[in-house]
N, C-alpha and C positions, 0 to 999 in steps of 0.2 A: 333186637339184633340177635341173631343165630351166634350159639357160642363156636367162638373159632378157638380152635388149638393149637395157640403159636408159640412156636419155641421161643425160652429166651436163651441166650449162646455166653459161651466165655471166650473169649477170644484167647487163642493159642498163649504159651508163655512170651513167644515172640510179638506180641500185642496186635498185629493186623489179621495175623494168619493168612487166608490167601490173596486178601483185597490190600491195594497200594491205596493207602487214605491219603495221601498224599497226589494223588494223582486227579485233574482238572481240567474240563475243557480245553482250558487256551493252549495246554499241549498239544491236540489235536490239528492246530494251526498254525504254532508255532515256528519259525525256521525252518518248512517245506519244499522251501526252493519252489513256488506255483505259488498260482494265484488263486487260493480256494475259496467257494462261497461257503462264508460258514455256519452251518448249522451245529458245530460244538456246543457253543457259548450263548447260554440265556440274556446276552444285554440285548438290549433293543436296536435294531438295523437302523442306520441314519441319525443317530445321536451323536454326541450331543447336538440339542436344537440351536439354532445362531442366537439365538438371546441368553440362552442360560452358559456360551462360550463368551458373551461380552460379557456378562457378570464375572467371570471369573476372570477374566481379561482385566477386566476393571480393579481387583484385589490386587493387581500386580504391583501397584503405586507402595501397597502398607506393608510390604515384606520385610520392610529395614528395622517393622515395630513386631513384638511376640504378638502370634497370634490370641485374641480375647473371645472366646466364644459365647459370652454371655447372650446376644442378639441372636445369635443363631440356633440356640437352647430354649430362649425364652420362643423363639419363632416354631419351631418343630414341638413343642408342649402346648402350645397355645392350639397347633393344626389339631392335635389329640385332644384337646378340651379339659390337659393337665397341667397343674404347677409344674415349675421350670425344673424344682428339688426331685420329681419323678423320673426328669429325662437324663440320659448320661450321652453325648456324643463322641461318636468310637472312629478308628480309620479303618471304616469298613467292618461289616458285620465280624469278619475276620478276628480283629480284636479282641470284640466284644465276648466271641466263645474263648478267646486264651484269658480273657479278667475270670471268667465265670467259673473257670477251671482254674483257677490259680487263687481266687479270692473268697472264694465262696464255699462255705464249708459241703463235704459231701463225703462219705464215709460208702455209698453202697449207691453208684451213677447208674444210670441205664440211657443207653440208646436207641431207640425207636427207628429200624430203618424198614426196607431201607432207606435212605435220606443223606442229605450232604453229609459228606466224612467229616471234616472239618471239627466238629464236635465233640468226635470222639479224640480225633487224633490231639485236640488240645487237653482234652481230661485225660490220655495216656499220658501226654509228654509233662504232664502237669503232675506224675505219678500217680494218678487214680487206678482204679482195678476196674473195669467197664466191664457191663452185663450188656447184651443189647438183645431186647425184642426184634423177632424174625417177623414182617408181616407177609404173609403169603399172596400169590398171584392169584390162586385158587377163590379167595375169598374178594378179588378186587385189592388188594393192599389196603383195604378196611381196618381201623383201628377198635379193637373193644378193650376198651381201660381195665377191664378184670385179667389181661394178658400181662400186664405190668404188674410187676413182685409186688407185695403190701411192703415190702420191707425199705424199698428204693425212697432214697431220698433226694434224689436229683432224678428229675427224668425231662429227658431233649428230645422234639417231636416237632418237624417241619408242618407246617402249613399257608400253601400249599405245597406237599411233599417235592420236593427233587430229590430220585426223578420220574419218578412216579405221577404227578400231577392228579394226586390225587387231594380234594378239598375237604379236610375232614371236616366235621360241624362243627362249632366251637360247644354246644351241651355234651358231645363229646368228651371233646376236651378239657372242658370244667369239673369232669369226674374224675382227671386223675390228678387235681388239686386237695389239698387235705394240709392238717397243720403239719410242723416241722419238714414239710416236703419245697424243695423248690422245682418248679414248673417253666421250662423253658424253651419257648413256642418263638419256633424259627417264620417270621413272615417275612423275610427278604422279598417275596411275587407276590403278597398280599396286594398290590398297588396295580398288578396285572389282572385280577378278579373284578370284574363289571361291579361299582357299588362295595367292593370288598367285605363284601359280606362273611360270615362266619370268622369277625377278625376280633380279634381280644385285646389288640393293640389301645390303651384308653380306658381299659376295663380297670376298678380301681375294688371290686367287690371280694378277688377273687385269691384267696390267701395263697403267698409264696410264689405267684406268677412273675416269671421274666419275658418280655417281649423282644426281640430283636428287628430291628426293620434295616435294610438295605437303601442306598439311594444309587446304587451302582448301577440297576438293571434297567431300569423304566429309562434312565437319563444318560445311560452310556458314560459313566463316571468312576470303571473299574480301575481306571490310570490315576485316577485321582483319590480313591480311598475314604469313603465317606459313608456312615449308617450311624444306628443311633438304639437304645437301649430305653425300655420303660419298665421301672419297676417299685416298688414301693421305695421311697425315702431313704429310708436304713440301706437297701437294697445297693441302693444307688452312691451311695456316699461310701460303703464298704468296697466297688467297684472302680468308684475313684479314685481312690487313695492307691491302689492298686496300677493305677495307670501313671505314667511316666509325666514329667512337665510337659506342655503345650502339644498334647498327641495330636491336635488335629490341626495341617495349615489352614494360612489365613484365605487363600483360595477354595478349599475342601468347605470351611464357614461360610464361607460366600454364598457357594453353591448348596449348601443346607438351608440356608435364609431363602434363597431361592425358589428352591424346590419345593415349598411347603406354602408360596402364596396362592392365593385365590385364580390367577391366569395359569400356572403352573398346573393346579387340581385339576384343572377344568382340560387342561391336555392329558394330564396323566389317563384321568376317567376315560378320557375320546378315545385315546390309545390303548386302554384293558376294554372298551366295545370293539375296536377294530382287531385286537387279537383276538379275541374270541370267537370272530367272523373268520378270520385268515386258520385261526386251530380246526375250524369245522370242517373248512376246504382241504385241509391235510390231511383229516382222520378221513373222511370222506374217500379223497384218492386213496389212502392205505387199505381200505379195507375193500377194495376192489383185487388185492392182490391176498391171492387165498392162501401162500405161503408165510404170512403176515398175522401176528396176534394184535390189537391194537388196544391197552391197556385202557379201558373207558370205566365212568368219563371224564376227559381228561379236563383240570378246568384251570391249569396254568400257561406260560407261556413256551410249552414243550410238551413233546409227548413222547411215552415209552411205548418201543414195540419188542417182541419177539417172532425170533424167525431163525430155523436152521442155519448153521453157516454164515453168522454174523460178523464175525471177525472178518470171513474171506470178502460179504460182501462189505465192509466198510472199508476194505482196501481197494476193490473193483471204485467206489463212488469216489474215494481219494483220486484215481485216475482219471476220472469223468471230471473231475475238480467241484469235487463234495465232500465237508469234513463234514462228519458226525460221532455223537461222542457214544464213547464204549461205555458198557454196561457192569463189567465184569468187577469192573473196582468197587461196587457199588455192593455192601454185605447182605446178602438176601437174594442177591440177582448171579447171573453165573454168565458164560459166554455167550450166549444166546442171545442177548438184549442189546438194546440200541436205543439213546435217546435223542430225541428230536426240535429242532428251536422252533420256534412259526415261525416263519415268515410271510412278506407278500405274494398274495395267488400266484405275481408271474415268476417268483423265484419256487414259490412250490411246484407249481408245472413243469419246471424246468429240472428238479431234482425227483418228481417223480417218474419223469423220463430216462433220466439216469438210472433209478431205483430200477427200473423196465430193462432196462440195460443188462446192469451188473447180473440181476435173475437170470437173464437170458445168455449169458455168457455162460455164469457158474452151472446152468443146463446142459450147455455145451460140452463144456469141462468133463461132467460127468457123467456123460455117454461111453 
């Protein structure tokens, strides 16, 4: 790999400087007054599926008992091919970055964007002093691990990145493991890659590694708060103790136990081949419009583009009744970008029609 030169940044004394790490998709659709199709938010269109709504339909009976997660732990360690003392079940991956940052010691964090805030914003409010590596557009948002300080002892690095959709390798990845370093490899759309190839999730070789997995996105279960943590033993028991009494309900278990059997895989896998199909049809139509940069290649369930006048056009596509989510909050990225959900071919046809639109409009405008 070509040595890239990428900044690593201090973030103002104000801690975001110019980006709201606070800020997320479901904003984008929130409270609109319209009925938008939305391409904000990475969960999966048509979730949850009617069987994994009567499992949890089904948990409603044991509400009157504390939720026990033992089954649902031993089930999701068992899918990874780990002891149950590996996995920690979180409410939502969301948590699982406030334990890491609250529990986990770290003296000198880095974060790798750009990539979900979430991360950082928990290691600020956690009082850390955050460094974050810049990866540039220029290079593909390519990682080279010699970009990461020797000195970082915590470093957070999506794969595959949002919003980037970029799949780093995991021999990548495995170089910026080293002792007293913790390593913490966001695969929330790991489940969204054909095969999920390049995932570390399981990996039990590789010193100081934290994996975080999602079951929000594939399953359409962001109302309900559910993902899960794999990490060495020590790891995991210092993360728990950290965690409040009975964090996850007894329906969130359910659907964890769920999610992780052999009919459930077998949909996941069919649905990360059908996005991959549906991502191509997208990138496909985008790069017929020559005003249009299309960040490739993109191997999640989104894509980043660039294009003049992004803000103006993602308020033209709000009118057309199209959310898509802004770029600008995103450290690395500036107003220019736009990121993109897949959808199915006839809902992409129909917001690249839009897209055809809003261009031709803001053309008009600027005559």
């Amino acid at each position: 790999m070509a040595v890239m030169h990428t900044p690593t940044e201090r973030p103002d004394a104000t801690g975001a400087g110019a980006h709201d790490l606070r800020h997320h998709g479901d904003v984008e659709v929130r409270g609109r007054g319209r009925d938008l199709t939305d391409l904000a938010v990475n969960v999966r269109a048509g979730t949850p599926p009617a069987w994994l709504k009567e499992r949890i339909a089904a948990s409603l009976g044991t509400l009157a008992a504390y939720p026990d997660g033992r089954a649902a732990r031993a089930a999701v360690a068992a899918r990874h091919g780990l002891p149950p003392e590996r996995v920690l079940l979180t409410a939502g991956a969301a948590e699982a970055f406030v334990l890491i940052a609250r529990a986990l010691p770290a003296r000198r964090p880095v974060v790798v964007h750009p990539q979900f805030t979430e991360p950082e914003a928990a290691l600020r409010a956690a009082g850390h002093e955050v460094r974050r590596v810049l990866l540039r557009a220029v290079d593909g948002f390519r990682l080279d691990p010699a970009a990461v300080p020797d000195d970082a002892d915590l470093v957070v690095v999506g794969n595959p990145t949002n919003p980037t959709s970029v799949l780093h390798p995991a021999a990548v990845l495995e170089r910026l493991a080293r002792p007293g370093r913790t390593l913490v490899v966001d695969e929330a759309f790991m489940d969204a890659v054909p095969g999920e190839r390049e995932a570390l999730c399981g990996r039990t070789d590789i010193p100081g590694l934290v994996v975080l997995r999602s079951l929000t996105k594939t399953w359409g279960l962001a109302g309900l708060r559910i993902g899960y943590v794999t990490a060495a033993a020590e790891t995991i028991r210092t993360l728990e103790e950290a965690q409040p009494l009975w964090p996850v309900s007894s329906p969130a278990l359910a659907a964890a136990e769920a999610c992780v059997e052999p009919r459930a895989l077998a949909e996941a896998a069919a649905a990360a081949d059908r996005i991959a199909v549906d991502r191509c049809h997208l990138v496909a139509g985008l790069r017929e419009f020559t005003e249009i940069r299309v960040v490739e290649p993109a191997q999640g369930p989104f894509v980043l583009i660039r294009l003049e006048r992004a803000a103006e056009i993602r308020e033209r596509l709000r009118m057309l009744g199209f959310a898509a989510r802004r770029g600008d909050t995103f450290p690395g990225l500036g107003d220019a970008w736009l990121r993109l959900a897949v959808r199915d071919r006839t809902t992409t046809n129909r917001f690249l029609q839009a897209f055809d639109q809003a261009l031709q409009a803001l053309s008009v405008v600027s005559r």
